[in-house]
N, CA, C and O atoms as CSV, one atom per row, in Angstrom:
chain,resi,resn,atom,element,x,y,z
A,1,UNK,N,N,79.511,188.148,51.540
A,1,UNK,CA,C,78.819,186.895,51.599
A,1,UNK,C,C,77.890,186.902,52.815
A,1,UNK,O,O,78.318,187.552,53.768
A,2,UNK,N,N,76.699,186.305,52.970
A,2,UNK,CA,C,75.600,186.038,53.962
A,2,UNK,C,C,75.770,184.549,54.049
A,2,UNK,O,O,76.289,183.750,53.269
A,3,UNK,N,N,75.221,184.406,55.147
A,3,UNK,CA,C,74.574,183.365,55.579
A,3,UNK,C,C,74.076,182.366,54.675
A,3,UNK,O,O,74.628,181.350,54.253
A,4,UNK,N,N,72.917,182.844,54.449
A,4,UNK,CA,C,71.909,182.345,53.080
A,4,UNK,C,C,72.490,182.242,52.120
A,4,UNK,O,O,71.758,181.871,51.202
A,5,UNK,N,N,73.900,182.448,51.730
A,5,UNK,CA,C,74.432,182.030,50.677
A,5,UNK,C,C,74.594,180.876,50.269
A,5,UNK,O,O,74.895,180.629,49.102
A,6,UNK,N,N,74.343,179.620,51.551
A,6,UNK,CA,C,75.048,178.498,51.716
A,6,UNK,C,C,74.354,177.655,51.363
A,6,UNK,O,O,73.204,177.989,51.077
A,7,UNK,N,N,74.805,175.975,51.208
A,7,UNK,CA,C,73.674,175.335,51.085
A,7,UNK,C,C,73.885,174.494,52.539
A,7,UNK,O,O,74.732,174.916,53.326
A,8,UNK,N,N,73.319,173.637,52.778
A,8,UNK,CA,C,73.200,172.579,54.213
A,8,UNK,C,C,74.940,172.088,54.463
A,8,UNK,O,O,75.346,171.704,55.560
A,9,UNK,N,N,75.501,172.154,53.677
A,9,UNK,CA,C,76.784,171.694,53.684
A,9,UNK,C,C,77.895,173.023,53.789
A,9,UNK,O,O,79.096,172.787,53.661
A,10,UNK,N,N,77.495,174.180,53.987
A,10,UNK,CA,C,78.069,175.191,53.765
A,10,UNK,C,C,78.920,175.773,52.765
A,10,UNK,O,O,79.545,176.803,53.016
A,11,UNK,N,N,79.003,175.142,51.540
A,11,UNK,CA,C,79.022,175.412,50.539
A,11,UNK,C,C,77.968,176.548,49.836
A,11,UNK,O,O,76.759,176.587,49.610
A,12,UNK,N,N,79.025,177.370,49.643
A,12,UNK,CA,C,78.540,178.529,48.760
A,12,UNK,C,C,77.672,178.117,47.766
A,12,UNK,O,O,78.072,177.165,47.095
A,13,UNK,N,N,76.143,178.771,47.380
A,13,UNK,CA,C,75.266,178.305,46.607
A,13,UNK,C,C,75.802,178.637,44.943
A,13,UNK,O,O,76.177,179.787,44.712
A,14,UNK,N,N,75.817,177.912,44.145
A,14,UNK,CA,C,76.426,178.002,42.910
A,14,UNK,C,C,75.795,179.506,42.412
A,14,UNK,O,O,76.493,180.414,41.961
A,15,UNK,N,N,74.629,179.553,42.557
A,15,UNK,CA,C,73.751,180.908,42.231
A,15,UNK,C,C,74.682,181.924,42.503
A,15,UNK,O,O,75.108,182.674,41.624
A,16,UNK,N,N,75.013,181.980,43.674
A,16,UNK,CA,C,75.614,182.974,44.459
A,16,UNK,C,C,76.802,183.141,43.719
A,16,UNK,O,O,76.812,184.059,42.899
A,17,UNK,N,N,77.474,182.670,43.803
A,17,UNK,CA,C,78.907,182.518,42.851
A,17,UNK,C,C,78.836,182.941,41.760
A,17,UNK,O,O,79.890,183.529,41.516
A,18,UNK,N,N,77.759,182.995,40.441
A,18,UNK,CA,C,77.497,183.657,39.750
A,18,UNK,C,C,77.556,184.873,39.723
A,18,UNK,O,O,78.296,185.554,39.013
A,19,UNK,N,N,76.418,185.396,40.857
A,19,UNK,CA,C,76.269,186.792,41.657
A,19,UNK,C,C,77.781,187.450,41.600
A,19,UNK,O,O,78.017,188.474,40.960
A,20,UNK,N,N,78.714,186.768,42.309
A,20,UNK,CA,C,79.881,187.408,42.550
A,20,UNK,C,C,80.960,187.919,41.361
A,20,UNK,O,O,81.782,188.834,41.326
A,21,UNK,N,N,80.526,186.813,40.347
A,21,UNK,CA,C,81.533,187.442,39.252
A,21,UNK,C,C,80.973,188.382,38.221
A,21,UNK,O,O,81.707,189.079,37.520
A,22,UNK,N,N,79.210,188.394,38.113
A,22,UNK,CA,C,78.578,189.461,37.747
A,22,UNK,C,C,79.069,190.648,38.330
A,22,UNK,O,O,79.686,191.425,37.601
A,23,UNK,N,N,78.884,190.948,39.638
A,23,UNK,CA,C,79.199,192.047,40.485
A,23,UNK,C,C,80.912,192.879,40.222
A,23,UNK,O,O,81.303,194.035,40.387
A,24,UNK,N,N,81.422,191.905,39.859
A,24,UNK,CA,C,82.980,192.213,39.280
A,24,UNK,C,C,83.176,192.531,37.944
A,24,UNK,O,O,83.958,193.410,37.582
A,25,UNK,N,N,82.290,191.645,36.959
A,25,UNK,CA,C,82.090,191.947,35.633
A,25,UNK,C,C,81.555,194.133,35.516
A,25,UNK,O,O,82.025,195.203,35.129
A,26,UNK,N,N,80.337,193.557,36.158
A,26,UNK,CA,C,79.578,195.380,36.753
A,26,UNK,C,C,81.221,196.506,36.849
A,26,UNK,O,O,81.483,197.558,36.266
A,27,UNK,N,N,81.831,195.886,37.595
A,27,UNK,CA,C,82.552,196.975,37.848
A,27,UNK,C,C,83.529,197.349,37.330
A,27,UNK,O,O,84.280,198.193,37.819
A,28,UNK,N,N,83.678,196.822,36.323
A,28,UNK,CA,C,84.324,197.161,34.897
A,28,UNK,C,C,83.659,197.492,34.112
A,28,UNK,O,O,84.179,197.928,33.085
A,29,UNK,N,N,82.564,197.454,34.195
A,29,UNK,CA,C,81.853,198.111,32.958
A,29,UNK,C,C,82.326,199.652,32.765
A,29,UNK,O,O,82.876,200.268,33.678
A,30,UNK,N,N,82.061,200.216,31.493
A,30,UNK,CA,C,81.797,201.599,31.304
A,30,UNK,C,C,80.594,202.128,31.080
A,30,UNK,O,O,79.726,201.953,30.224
A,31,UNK,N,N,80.725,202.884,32.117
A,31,UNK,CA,C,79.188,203.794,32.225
A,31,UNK,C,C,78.785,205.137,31.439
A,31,UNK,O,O,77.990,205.965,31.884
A,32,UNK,N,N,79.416,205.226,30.271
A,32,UNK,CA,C,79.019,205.682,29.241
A,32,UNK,C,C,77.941,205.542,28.705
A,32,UNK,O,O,77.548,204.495,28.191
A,33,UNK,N,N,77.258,206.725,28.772
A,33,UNK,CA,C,75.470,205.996,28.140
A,33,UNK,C,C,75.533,205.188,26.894
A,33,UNK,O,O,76.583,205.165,26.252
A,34,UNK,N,N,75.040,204.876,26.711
A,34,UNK,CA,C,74.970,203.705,25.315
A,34,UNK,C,C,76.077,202.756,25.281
A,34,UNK,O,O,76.473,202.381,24.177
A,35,UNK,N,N,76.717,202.250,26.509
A,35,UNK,CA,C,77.535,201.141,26.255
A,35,UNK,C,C,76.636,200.211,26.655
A,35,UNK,O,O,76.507,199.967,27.855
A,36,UNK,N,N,76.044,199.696,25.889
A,36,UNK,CA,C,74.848,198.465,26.693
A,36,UNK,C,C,75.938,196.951,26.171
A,36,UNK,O,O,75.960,196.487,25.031
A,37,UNK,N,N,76.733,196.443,27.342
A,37,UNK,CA,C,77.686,195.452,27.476
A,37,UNK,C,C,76.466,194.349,27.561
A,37,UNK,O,O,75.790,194.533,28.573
A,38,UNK,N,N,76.045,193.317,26.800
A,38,UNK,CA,C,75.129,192.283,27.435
A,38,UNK,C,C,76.141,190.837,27.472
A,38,UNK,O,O,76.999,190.540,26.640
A,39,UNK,N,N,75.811,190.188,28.501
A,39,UNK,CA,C,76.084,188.772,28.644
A,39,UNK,C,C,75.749,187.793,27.352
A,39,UNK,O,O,74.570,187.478,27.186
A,40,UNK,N,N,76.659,187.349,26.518
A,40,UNK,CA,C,75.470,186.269,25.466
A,40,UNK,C,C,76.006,184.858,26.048
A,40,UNK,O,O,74.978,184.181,26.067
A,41,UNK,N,N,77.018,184.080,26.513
A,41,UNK,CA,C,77.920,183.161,26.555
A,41,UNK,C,C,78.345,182.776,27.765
A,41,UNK,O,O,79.255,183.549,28.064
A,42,UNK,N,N,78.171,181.973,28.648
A,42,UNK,CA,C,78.867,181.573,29.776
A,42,UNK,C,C,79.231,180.046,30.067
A,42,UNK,O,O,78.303,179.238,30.046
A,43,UNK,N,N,80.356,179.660,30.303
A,43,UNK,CA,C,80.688,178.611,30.556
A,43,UNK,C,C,81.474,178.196,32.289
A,43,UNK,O,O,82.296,178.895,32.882
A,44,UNK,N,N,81.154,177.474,32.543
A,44,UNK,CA,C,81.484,177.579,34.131
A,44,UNK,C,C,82.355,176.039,34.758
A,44,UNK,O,O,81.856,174.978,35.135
A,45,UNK,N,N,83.266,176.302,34.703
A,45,UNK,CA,C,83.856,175.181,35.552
A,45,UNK,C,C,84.201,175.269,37.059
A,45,UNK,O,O,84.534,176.345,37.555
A,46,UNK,N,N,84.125,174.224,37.722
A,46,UNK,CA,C,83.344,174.553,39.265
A,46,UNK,C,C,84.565,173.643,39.639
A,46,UNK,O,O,84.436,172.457,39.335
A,47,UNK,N,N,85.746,174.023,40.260
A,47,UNK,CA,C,86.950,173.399,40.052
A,47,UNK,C,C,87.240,172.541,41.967
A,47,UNK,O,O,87.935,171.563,42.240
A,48,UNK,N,N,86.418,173.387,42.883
A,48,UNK,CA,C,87.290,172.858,44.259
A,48,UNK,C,C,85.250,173.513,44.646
A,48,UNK,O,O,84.334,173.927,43.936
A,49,UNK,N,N,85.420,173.270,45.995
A,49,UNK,CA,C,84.126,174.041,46.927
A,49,UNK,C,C,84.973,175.508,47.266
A,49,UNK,O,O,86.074,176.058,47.261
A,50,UNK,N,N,83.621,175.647,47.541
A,50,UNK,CA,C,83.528,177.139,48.173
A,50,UNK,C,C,83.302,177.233,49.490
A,50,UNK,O,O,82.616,176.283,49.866
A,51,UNK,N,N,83.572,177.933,50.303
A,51,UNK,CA,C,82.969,177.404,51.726
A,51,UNK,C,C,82.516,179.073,52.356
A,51,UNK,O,O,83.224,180.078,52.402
A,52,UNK,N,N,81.715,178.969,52.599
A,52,UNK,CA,C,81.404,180.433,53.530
A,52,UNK,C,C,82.290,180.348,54.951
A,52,UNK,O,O,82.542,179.395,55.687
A,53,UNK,N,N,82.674,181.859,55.014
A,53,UNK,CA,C,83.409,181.739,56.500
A,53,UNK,C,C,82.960,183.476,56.597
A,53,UNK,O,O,82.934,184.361,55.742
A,54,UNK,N,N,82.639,183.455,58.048
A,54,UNK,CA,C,82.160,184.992,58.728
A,54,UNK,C,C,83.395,185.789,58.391
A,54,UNK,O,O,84.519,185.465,58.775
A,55,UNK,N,N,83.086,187.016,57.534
A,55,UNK,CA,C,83.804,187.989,57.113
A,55,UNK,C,C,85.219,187.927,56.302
A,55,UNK,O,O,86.212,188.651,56.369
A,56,UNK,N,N,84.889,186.651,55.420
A,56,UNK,CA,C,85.858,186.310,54.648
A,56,UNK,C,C,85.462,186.848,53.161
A,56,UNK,O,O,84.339,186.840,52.657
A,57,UNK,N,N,87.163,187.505,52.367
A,57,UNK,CA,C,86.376,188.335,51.438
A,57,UNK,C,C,87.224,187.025,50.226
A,57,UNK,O,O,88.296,186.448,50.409
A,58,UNK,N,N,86.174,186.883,48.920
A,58,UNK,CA,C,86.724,186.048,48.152
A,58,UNK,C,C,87.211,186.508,46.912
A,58,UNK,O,O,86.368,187.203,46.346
A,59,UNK,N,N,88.101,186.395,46.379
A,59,UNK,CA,C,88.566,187.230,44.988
A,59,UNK,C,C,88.162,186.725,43.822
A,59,UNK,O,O,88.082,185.540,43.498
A,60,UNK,N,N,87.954,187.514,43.318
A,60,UNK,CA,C,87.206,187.757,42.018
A,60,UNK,C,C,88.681,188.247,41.078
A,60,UNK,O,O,89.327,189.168,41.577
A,61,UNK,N,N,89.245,187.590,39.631
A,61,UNK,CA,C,90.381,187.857,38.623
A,61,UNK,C,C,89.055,187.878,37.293
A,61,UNK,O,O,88.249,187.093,36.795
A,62,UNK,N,N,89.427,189.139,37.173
A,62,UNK,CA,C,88.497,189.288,35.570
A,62,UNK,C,C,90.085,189.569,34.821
A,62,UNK,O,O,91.148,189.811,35.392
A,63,UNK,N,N,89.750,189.414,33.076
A,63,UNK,CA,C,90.811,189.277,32.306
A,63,UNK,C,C,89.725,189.337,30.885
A,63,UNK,O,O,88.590,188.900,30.699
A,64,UNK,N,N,90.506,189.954,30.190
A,64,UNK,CA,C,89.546,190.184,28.332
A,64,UNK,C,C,91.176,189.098,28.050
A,64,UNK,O,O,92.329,189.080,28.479
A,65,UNK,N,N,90.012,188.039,26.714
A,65,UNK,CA,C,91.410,187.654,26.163
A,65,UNK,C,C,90.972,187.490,24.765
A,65,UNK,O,O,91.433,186.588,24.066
A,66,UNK,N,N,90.140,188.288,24.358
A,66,UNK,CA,C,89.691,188.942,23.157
A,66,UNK,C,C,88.635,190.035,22.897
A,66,UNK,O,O,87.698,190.318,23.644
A,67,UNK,N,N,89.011,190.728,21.449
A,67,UNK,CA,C,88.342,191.965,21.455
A,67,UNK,C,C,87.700,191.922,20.092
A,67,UNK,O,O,88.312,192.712,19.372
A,68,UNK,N,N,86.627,191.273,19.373
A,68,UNK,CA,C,86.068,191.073,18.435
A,68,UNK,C,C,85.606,192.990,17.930
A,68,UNK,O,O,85.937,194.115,18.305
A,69,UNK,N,N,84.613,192.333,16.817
A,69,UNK,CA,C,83.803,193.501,16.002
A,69,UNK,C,C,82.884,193.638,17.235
A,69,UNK,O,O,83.200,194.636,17.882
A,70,UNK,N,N,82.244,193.218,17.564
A,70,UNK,CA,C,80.869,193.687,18.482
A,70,UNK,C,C,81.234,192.977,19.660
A,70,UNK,O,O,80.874,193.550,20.688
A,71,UNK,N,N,82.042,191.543,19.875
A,71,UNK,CA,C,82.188,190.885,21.210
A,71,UNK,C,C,83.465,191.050,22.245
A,71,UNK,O,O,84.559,191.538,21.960
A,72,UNK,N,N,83.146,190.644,23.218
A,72,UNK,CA,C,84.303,190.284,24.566
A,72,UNK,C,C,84.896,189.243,24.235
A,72,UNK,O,O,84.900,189.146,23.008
A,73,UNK,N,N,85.303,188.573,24.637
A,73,UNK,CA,C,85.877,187.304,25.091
A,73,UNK,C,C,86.432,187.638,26.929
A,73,UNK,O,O,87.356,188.423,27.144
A,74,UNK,N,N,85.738,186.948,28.023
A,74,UNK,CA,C,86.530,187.372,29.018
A,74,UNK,C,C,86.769,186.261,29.744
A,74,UNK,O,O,86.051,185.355,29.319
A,75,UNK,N,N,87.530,185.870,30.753
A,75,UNK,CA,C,87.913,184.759,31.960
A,75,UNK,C,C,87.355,185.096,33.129
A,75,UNK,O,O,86.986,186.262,32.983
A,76,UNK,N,N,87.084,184.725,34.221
A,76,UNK,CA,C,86.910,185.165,35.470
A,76,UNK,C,C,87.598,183.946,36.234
A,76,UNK,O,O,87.429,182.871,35.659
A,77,UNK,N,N,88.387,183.891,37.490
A,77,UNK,CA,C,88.389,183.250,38.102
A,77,UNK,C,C,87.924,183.471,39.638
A,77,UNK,O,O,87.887,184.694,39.773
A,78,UNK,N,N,87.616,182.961,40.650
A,78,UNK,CA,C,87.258,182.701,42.000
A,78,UNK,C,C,88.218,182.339,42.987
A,78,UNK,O,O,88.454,181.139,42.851
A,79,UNK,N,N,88.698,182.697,43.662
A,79,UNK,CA,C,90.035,181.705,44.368
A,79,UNK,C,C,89.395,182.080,45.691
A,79,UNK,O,O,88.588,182.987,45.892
A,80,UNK,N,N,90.050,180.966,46.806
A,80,UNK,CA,C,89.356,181.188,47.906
A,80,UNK,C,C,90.299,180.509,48.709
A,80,UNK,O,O,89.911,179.343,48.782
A,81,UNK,N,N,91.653,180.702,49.535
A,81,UNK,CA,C,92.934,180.167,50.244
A,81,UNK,C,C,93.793,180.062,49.260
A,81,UNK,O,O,94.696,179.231,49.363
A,82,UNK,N,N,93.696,180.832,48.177
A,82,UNK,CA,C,94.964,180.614,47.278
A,82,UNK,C,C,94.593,179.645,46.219
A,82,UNK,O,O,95.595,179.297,45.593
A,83,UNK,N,N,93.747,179.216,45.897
A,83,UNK,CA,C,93.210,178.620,44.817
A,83,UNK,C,C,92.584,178.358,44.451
A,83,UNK,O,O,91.829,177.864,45.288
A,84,UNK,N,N,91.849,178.245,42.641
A,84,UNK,CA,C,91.030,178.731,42.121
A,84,UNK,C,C,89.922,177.570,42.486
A,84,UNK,O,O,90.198,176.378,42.617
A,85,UNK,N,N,88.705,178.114,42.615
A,85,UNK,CA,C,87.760,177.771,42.891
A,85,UNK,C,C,87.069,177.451,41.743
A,85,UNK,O,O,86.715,176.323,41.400
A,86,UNK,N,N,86.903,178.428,41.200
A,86,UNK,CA,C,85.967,178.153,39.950
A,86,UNK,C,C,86.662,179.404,38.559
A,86,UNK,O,O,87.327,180.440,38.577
A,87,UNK,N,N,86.111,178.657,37.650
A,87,UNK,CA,C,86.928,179.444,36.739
A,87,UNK,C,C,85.141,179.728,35.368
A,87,UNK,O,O,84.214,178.980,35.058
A,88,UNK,N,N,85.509,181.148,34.989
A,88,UNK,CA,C,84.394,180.752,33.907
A,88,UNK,C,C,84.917,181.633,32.703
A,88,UNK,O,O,85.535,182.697,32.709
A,89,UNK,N,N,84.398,180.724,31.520
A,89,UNK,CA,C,84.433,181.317,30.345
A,89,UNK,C,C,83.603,182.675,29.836
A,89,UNK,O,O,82.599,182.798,30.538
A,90,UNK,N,N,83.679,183.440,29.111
A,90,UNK,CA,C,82.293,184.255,28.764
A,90,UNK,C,C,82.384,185.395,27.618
A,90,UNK,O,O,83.498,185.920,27.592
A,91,UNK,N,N,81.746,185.743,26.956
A,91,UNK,CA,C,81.172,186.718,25.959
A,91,UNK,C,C,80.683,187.318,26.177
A,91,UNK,O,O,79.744,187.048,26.927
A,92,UNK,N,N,80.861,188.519,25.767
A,92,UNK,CA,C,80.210,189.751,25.891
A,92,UNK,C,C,79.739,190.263,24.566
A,92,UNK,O,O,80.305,189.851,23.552
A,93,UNK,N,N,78.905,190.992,24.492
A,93,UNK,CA,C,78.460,191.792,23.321
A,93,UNK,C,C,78.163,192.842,23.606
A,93,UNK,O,O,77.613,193.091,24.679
A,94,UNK,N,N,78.538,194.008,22.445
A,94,UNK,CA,C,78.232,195.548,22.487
A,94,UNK,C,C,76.601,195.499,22.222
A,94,UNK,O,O,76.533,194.524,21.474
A,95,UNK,N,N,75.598,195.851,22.349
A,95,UNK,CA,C,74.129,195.521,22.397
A,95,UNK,C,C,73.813,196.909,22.097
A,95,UNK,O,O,74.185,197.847,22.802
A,96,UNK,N,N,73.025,197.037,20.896
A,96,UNK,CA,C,72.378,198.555,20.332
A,96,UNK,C,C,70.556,198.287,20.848
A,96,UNK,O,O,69.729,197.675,20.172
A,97,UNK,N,N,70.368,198.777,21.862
A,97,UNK,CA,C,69.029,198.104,22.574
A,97,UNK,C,C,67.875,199.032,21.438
A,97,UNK,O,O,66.751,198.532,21.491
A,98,UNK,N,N,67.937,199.841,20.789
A,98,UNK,CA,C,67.242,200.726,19.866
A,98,UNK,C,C,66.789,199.855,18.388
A,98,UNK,O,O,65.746,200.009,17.752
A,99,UNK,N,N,68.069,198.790,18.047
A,99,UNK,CA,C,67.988,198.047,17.125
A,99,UNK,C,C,67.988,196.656,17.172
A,99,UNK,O,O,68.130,195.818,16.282
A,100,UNK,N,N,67.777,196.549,18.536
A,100,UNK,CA,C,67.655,195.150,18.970
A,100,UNK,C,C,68.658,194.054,18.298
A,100,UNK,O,O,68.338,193.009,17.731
A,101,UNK,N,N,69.864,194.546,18.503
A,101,UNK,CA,C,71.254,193.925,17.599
A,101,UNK,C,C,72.277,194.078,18.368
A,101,UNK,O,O,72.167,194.631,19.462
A,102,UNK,N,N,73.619,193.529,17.829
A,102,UNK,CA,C,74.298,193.874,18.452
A,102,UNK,C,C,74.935,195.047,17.506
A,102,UNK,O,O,74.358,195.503,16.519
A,103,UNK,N,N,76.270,195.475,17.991
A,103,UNK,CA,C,77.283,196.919,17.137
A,103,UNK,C,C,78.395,196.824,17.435
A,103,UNK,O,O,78.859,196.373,18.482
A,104,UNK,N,N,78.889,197.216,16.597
A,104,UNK,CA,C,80.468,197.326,16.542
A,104,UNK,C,C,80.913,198.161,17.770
A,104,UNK,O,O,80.277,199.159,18.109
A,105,UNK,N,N,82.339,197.611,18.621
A,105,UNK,CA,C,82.876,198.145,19.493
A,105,UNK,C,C,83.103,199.734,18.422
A,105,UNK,O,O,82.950,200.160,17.278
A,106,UNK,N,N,83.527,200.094,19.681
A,106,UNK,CA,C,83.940,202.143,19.342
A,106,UNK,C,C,85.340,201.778,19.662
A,106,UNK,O,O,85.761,200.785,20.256
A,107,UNK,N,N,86.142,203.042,19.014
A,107,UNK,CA,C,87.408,202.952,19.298
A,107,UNK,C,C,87.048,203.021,20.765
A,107,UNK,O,O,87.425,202.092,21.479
A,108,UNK,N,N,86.208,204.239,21.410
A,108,UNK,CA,C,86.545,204.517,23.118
A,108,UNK,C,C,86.469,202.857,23.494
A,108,UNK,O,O,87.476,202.432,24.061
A,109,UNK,N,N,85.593,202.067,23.289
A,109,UNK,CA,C,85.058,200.828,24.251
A,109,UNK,C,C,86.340,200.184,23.867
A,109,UNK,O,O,86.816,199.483,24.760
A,110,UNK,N,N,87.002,200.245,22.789
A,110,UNK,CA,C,88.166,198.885,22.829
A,110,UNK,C,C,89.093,199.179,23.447
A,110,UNK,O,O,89.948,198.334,23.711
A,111,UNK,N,N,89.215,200.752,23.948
A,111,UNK,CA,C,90.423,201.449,24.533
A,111,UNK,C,C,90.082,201.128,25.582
A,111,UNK,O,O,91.020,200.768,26.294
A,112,UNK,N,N,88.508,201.065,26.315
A,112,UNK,CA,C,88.364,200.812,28.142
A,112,UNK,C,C,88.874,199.096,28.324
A,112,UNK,O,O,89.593,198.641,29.213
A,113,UNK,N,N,88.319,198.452,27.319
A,113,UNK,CA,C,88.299,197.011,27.369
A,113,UNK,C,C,90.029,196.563,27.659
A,113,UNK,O,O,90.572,195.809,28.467
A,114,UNK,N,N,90.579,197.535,26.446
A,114,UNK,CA,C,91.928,196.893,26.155
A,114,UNK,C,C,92.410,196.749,27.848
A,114,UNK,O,O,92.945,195.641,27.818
A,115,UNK,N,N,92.471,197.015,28.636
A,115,UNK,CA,C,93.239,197.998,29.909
A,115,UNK,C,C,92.988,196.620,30.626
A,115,UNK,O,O,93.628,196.467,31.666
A,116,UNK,N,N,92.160,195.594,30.237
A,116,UNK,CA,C,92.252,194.157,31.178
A,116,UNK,C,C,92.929,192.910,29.667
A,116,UNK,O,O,93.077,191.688,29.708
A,117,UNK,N,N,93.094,193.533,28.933
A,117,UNK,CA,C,93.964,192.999,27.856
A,117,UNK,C,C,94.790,191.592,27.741
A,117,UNK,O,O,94.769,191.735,26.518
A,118,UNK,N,N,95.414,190.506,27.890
A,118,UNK,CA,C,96.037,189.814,28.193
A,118,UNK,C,C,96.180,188.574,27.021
A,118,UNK,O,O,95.191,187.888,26.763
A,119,UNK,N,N,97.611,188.319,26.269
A,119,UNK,CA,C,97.502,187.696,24.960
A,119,UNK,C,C,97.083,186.413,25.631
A,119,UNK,O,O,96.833,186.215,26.820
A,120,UNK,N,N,97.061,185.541,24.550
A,120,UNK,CA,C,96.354,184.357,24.140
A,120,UNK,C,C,97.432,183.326,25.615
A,120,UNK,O,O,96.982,182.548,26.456
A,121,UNK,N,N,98.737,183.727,25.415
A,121,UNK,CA,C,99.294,182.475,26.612
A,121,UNK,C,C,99.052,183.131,27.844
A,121,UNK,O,O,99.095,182.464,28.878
A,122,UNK,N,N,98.745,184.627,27.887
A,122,UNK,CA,C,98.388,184.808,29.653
A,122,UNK,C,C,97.108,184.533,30.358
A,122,UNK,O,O,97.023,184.707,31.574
């Protein structure tokens, strides 16, 4: 986190917060050429503030809680002193950028996906 993250109130800029669960989403990805993972779906509930503090690190909980023909289903949450900050909904799609469509998961992609897996009550 920077500085400039903040707004006048020191509250973390909502933008930014985005940033952060992208950056976590990223690092689950598989970097298999042709896995083009695109964003279609986001829903965002903004549950407590955020507050910037010098060299404070904030956690990021990614979770799949579905595995469609071509889509994600994933959770993210934010916590920041032990509780959740913000929580967001989201979709993913397998994206064939050649056919400007989406495509059916591969067995490999449902096997990387499965590995953040979690049924319907977790």
């Amino acid at each position: 986190m920077r500085w400039s993250d903040t707004d006048v109130f020191g509250h973390v800029n909502h933008a930014r917060v985005l940033g952060l669960l992208e950056d976590a989403r990223l690092a689950m990805v598989d970097s298999t050429p042709g896995a083009g993972i695109i964003l279609a779906r986001l829903e965002v509930d903004y549950l407590r503030q955020v507050h910037y503090r010098v060299a404070e690190h904030l956690t990021v909980t990614s979770t799949i809680s579905r595995l469609g023909r071509s889509s994600i289903g994933m959770r993210q949450e934010l916590t920041q002193d032990g509780e959740v900050g913000l929580r967001a909904e989201m979709v993913l799609v397998n994206f064939d950028y050649a056919a400007d469509a989406s495509a059916p998961l591969t067995d490999a992609q449902r096997a990387h996906w499965s590995r953040w897996l979690v049924d319907a009550a977790g």
